[in-house]
Backbone as a printed PyTorch tensor [residue, N CA C, xyz], in Angstrom:
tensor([[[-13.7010,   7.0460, -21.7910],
         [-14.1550,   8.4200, -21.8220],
         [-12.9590,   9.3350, -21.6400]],

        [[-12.6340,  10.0570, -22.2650],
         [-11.4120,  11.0530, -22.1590],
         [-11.8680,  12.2960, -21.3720]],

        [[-10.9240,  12.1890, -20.5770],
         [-10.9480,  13.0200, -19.3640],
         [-10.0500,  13.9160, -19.4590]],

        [[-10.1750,  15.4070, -18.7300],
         [ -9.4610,  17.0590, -18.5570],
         [ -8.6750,  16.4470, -18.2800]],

        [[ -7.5040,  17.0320, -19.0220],
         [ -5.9160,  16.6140, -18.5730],
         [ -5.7190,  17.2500, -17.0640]],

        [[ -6.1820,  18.1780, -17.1030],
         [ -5.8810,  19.0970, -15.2590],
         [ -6.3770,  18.0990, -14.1190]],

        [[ -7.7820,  17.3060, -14.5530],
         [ -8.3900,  16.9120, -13.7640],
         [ -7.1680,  15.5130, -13.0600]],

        [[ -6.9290,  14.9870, -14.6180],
         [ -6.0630,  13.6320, -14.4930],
         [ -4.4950,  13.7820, -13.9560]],

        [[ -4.3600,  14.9540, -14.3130],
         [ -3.0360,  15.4860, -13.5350],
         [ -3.1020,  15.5780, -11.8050]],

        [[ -4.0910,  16.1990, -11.5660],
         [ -4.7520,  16.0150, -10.2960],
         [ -5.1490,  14.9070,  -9.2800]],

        [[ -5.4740,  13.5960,  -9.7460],
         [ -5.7670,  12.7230,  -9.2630],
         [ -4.2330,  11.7330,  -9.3630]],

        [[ -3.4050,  11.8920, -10.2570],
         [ -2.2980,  11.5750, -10.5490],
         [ -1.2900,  12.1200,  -8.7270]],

        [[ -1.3190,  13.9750,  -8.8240],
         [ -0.7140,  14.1490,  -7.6700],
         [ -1.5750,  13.4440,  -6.6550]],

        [[ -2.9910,  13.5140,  -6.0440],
         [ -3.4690,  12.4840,  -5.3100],
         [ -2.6920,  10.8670,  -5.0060]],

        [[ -2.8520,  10.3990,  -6.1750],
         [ -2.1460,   9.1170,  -6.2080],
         [ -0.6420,   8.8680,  -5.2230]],

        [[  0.0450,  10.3100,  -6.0310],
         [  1.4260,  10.0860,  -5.5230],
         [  1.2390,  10.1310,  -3.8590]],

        [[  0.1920,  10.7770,  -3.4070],
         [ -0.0200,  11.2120,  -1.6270],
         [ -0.5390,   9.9660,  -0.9340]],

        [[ -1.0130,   9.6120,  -1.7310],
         [ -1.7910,   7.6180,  -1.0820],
         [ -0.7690,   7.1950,  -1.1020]],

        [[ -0.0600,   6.5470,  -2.2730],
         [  1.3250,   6.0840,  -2.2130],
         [  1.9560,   5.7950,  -0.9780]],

        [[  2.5510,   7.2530,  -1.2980],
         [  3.6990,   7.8710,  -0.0770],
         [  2.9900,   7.6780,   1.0360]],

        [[  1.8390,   7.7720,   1.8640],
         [  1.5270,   7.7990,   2.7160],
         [  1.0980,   5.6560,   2.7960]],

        [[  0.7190,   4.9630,   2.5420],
         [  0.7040,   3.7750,   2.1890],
         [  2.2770,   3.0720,   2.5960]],

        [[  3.2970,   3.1130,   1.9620],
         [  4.8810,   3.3230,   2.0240],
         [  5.1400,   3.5580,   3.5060]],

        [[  4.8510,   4.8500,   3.9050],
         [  4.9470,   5.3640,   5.0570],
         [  3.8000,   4.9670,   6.7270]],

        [[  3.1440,   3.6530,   6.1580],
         [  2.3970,   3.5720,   7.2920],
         [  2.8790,   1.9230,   7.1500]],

        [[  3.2950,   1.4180,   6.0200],
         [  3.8560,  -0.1080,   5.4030],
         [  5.1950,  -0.0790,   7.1970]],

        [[  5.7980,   0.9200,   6.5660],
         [  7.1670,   0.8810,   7.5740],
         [  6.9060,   1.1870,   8.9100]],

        [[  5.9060,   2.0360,   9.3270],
         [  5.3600,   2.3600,  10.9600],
         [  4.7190,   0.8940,  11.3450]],

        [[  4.3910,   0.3880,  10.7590],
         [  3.4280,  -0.9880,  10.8450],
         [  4.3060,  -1.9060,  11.3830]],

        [[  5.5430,  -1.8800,  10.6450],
         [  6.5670,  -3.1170,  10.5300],
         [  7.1890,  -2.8900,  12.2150]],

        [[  6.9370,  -1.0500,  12.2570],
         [  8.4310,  -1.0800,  13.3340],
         [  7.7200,  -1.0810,  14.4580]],

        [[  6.5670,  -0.9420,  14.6940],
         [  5.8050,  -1.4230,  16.0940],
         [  5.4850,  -2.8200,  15.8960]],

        [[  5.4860,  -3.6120,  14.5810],
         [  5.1760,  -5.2760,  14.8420],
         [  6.7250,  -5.6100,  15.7280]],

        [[  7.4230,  -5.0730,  15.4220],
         [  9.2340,  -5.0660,  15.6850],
         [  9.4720,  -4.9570,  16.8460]],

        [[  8.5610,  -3.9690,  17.2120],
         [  8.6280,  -3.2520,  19.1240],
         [  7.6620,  -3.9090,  19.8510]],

        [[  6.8790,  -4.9350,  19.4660],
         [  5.7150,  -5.5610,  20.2800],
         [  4.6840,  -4.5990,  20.6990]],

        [[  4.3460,  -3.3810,  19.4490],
         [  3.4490,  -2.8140,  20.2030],
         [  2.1570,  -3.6720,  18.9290]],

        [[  1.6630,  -4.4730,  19.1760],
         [  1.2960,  -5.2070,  18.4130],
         [ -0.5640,  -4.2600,  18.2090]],

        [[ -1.3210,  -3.4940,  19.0190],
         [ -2.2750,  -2.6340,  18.8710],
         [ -2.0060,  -1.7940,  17.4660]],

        [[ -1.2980,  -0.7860,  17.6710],
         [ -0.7370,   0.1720,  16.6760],
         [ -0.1300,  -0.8470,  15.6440]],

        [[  0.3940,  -1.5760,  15.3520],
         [  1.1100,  -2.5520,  14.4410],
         [ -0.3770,  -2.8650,  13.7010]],

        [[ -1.5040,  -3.5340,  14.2030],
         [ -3.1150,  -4.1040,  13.2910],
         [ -3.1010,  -2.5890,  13.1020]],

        [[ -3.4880,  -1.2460,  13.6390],
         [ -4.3030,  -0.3260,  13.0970],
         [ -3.0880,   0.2490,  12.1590]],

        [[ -1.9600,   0.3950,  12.2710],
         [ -1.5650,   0.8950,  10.7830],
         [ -1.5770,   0.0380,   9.9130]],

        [[ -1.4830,  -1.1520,   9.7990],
         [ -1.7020,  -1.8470,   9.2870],
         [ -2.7250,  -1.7310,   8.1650]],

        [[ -3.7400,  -1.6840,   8.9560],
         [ -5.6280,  -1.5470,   8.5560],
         [ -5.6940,   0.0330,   7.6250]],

        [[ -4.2300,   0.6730,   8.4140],
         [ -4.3450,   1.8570,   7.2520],
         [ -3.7640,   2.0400,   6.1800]],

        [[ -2.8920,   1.2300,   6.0970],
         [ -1.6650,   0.3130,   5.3980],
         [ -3.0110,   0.4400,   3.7810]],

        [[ -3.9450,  -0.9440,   4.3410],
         [ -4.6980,  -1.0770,   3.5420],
         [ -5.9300,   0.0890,   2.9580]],

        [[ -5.9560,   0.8630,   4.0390],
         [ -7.3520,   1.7910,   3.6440],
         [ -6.4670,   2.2540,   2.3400]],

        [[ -5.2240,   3.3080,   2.2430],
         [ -4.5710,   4.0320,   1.7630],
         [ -4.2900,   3.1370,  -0.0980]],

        [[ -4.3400,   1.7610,   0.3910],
         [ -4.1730,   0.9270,  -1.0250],
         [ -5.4150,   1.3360,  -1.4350]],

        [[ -6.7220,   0.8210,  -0.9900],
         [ -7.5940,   1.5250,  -1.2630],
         [ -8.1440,   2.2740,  -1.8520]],

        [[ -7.6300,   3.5560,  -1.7240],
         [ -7.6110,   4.4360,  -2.0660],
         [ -6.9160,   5.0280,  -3.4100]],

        [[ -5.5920,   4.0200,  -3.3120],
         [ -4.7870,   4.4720,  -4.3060],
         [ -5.3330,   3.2250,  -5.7810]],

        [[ -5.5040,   2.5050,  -5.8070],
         [ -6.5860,   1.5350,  -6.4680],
         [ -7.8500,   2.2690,  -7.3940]],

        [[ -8.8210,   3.0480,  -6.2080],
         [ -9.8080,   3.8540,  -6.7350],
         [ -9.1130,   4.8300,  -7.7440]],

        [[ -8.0940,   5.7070,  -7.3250],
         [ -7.8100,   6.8170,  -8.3740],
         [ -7.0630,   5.6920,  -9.4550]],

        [[ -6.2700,   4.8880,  -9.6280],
         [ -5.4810,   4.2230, -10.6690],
         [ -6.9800,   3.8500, -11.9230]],

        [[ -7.8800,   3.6810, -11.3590],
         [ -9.3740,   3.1400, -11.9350],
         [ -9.8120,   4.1160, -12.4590]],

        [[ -9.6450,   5.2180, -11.9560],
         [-10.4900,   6.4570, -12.4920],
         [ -9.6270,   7.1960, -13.6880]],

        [[ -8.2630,   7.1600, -13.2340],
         [ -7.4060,   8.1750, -13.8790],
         [ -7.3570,   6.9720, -15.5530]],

        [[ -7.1100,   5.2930, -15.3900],
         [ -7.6310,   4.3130, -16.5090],
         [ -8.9810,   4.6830, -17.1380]],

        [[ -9.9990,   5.0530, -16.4390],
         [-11.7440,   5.0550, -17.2150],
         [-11.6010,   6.8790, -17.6470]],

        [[-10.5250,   7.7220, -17.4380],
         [-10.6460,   9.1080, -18.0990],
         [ -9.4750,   8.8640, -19.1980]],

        [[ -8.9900,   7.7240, -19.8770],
         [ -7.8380,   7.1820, -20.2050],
         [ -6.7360,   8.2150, -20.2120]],

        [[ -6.2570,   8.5040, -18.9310],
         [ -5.3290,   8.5690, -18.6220],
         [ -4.1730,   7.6640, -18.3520]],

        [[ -2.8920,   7.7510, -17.9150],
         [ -2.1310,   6.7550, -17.5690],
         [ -2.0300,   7.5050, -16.3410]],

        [[ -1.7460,   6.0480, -15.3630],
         [ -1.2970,   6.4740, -14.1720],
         [ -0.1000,   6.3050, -13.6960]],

        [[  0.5980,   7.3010, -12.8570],
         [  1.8130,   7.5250, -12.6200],
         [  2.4460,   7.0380, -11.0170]],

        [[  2.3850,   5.7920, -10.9730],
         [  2.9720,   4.9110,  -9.6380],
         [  4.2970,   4.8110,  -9.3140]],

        [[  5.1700,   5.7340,  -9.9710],
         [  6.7170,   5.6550,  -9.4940],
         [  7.0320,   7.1940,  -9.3460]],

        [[  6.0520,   7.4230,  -8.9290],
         [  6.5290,   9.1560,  -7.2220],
         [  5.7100,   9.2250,  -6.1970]],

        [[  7.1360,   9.6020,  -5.3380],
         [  6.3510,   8.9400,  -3.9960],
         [  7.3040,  10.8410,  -3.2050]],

        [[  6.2400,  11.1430,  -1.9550],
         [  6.7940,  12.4390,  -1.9970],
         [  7.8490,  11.6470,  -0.4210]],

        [[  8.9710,  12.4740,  -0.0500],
         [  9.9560,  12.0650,   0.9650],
         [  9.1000,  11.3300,   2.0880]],

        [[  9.7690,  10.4590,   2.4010],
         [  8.8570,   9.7580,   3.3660],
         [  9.3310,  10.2640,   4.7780]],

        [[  8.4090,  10.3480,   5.6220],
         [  8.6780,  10.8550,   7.2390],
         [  8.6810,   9.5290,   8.1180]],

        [[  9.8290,   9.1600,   8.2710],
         [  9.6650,   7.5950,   9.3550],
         [ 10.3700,   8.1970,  10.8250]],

        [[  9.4780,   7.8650,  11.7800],
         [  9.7200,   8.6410,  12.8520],
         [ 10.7400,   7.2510,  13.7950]],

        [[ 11.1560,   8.0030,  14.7850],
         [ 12.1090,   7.6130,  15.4540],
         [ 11.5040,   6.5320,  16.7120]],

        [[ 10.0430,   7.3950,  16.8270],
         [  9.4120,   6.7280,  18.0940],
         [  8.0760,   6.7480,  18.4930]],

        [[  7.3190,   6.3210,  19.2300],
         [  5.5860,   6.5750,  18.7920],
         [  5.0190,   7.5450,  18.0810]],

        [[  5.2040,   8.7600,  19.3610],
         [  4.8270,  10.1410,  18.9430],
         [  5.5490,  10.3590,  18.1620]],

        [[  6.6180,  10.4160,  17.2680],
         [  7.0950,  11.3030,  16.3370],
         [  6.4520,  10.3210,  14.9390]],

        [[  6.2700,   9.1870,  15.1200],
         [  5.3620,   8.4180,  13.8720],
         [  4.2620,   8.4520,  14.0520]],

        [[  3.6170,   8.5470,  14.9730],
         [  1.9040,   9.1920,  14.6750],
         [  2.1570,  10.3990,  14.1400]],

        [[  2.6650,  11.7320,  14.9370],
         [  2.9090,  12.9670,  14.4770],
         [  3.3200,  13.0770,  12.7480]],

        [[  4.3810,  12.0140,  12.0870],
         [  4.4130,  12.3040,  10.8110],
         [  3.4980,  11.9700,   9.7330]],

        [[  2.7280,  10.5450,  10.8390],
         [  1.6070,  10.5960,   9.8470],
         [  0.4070,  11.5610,   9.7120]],

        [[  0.2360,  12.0830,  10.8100],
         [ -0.9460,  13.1290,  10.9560],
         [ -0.1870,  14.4530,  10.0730]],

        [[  0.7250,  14.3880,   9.8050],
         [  1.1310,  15.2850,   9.1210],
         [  0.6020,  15.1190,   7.5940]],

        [[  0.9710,  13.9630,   7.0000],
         [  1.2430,  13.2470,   5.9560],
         [ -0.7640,  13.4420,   5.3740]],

        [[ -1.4820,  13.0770,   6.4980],
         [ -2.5540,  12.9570,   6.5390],
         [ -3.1370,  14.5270,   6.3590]],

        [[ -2.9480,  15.6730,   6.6810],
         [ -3.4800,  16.7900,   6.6430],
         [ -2.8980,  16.8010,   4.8140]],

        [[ -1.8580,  16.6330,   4.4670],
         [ -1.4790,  17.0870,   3.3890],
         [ -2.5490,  16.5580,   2.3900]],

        [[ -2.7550,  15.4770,   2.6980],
         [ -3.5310,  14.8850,   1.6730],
         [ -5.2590,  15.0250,   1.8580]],

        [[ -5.5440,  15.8930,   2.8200],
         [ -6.5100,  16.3580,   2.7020],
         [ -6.6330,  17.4600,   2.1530]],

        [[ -5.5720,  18.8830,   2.2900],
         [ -5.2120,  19.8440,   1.4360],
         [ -5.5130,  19.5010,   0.0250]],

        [[ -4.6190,  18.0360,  -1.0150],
         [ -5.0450,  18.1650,  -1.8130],
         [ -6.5210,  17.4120,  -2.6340]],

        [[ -6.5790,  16.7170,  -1.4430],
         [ -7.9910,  16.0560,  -1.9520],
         [ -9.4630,  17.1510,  -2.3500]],

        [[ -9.0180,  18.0490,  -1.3290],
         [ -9.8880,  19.4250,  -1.5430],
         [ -9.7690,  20.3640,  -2.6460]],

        [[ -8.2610,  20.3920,  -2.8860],
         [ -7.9670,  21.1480,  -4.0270],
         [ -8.6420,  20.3690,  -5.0720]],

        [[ -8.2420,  19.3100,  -5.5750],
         [ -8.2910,  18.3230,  -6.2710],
         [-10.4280,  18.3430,  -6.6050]],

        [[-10.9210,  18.1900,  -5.9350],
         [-12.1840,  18.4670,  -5.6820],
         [-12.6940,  19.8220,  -6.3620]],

        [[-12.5220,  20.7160,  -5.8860],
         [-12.4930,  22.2740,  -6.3920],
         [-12.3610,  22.0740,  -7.9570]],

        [[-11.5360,  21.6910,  -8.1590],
         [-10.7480,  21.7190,  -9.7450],
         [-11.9290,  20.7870, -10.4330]],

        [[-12.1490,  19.7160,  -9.6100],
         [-13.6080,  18.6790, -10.5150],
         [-14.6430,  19.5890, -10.7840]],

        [[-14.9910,  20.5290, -10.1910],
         [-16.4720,  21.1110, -10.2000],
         [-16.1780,  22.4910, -11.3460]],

        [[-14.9670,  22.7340, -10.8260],
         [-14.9130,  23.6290, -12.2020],
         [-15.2430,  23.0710, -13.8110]],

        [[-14.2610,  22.2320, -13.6420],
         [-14.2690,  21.5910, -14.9970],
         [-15.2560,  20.7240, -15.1580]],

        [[-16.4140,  20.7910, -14.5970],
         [-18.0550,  19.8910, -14.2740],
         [-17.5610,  18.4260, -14.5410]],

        [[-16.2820,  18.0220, -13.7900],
         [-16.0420,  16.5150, -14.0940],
         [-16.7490,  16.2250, -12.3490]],

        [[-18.1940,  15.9640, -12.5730],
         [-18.8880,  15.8260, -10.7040],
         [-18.4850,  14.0510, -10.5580]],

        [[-18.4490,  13.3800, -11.7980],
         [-18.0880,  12.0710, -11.1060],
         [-17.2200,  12.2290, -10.5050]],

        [[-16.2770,  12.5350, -11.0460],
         [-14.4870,  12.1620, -10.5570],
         [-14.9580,  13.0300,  -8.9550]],

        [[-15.6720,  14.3240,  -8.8430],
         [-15.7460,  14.4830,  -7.3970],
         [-16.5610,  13.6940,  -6.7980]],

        [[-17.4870,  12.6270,  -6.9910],
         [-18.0410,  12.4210,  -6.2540],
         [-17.6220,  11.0360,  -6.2330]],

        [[-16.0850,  10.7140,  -6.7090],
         [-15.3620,   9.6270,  -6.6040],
         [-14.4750,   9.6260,  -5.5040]],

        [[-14.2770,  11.3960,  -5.5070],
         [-13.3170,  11.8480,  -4.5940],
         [-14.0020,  12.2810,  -3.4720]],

        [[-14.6450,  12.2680,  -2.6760],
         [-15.6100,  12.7060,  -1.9670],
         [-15.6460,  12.0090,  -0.1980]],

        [[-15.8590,  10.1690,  -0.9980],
         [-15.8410,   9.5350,   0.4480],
         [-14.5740,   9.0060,   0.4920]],

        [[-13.1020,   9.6820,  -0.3930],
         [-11.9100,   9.3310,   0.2620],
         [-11.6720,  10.4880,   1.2470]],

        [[-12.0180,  12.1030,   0.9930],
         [-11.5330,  13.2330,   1.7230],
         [-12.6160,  12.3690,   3.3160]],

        [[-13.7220,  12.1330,   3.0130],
         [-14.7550,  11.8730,   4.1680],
         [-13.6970,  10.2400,   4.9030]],

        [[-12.9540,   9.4730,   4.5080],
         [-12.6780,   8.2810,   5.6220],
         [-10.4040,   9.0540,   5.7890]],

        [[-10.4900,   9.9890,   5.1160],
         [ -9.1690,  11.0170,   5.0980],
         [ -9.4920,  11.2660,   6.8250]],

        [[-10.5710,  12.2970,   6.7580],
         [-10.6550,  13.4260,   7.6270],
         [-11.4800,  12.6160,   9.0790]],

        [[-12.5660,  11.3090,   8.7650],
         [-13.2370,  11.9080,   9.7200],
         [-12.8820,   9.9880,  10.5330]],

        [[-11.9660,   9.5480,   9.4830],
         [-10.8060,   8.3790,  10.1080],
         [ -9.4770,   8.3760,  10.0730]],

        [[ -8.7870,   9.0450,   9.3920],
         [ -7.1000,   8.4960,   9.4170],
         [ -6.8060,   9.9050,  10.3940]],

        [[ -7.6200,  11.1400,  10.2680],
         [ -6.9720,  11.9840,  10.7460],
         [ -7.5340,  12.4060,  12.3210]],

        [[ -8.5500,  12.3100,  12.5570],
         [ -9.1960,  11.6110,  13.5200],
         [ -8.6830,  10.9880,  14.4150]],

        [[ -8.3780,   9.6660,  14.3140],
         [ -7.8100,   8.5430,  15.2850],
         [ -6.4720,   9.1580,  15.5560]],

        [[ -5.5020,   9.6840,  14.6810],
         [ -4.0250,  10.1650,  14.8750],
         [ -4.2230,  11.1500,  15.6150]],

        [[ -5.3680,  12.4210,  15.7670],
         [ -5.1950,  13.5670,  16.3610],
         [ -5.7140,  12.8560,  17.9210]],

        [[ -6.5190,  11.7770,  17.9870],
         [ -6.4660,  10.8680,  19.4530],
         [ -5.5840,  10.7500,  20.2500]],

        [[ -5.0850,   9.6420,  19.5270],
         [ -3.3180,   9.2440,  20.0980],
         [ -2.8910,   9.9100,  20.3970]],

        [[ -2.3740,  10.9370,  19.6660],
         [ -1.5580,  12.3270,  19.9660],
         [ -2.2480,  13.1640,  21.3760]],

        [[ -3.4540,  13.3900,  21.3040],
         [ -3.5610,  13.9190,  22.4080],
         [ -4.0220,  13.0460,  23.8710]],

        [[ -4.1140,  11.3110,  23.4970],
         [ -3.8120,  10.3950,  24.6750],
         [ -2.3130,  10.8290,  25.3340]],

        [[ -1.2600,  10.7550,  24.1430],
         [ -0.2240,  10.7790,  24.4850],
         [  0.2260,  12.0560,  25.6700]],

        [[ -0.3940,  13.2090,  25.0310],
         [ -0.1970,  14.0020,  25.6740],
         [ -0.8070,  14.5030,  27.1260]],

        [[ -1.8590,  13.5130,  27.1910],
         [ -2.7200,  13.7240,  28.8190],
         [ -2.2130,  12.4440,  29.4640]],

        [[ -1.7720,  11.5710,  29.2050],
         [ -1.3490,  10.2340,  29.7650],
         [  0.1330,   9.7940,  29.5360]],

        [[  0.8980,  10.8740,  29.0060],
         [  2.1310,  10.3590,  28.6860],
         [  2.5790,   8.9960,  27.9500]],

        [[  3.6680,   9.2830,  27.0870],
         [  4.5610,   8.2130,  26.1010],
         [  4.5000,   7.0990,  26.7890]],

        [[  4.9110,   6.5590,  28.0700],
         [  4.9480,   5.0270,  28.5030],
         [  3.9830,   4.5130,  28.4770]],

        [[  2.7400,   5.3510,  29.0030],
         [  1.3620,   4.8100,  29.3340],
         [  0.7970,   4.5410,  28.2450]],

        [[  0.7810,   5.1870,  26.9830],
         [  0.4480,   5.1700,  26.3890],
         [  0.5560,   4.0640,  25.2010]],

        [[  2.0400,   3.4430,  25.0630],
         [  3.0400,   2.4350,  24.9240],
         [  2.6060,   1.6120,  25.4230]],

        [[  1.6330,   1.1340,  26.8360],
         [  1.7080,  -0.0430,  27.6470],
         [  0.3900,  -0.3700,  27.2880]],

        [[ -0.5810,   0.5700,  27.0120],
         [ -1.4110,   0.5090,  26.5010],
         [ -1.6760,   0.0450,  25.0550]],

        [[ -1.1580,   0.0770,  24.0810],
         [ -0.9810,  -0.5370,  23.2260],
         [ -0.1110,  -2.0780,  22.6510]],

        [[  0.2300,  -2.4030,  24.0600],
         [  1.0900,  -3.3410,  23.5220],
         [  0.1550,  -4.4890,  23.6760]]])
């Protein structure tokens, strides 16, 4: 079925944000398996995979609007130095890609492509109300219980 070039352009930048964020939770994963914080090491991990996921679904969609999909851009990756500054870049990483999952959304309904939104729909819903969610946790464990405790707790 040939699909709005805007739409496929759209799910294309999507793609590149799973990616990059996928990439960027691959290496947070590795460097707490590295640090024995072996808790945080399974859950990025687990997000490692949600984010493939994700990026899988749009490669499928952007193929069934025969589009081609574009898997070699990835936006700068944020690898943090130390817990909080790698939760913090992913919760960063994570708002962005809710920004455009919404945009991205908006743009489906214009152009009455409602599958592709309602393809896009329960990624913004396990985006917002899991990856970004659990990170805005941590972050504020961290901040009522402090970095060590928080560290000892996860290991």
């Amino acid at each position: 079925m040939k699909g709005n070039s805007e739409v496929i352009d759209g799910l294309n930048m999507l793609l590149t944000g799973e990616l990059t964020a996928m990439d960027q939770y691959l290496v947070h994963s590795k460097m707490y398996e590295d640090w024995g914080i072996m808790k945080l090491h399974e859950r990025i991990a687990h997000e490692f995979e949600d984010e493939k996921g994700h990026a899988q679904a749009l490669i499928e969609r952007i193929l069934f609007l025969e589009g081609k999909p574009d898997v070699s851009k990835r936006e700068g990756l944020a690898i943090g130095s130390d817990v909080k500054s790698m939760l913090s870049n992913d919760l960063d990483l994570e708002y962005q890609v809710v920004t455009n999952l919404r945009q991205v959304i908006a743009l489906c309904e214009t152009k009455q492509d409602f599958q592709t939104r309602n393809m896009l729909m329960p990624l913004l819903e396990d985006t917002e109300e899991d990856h970004v969610y659990w990170l805005e946790q941590q972050l504020g464990l961290i901040g009522r219980i402090g970095s060590e405790n928080y560290i000892q707790s996860m290991m």
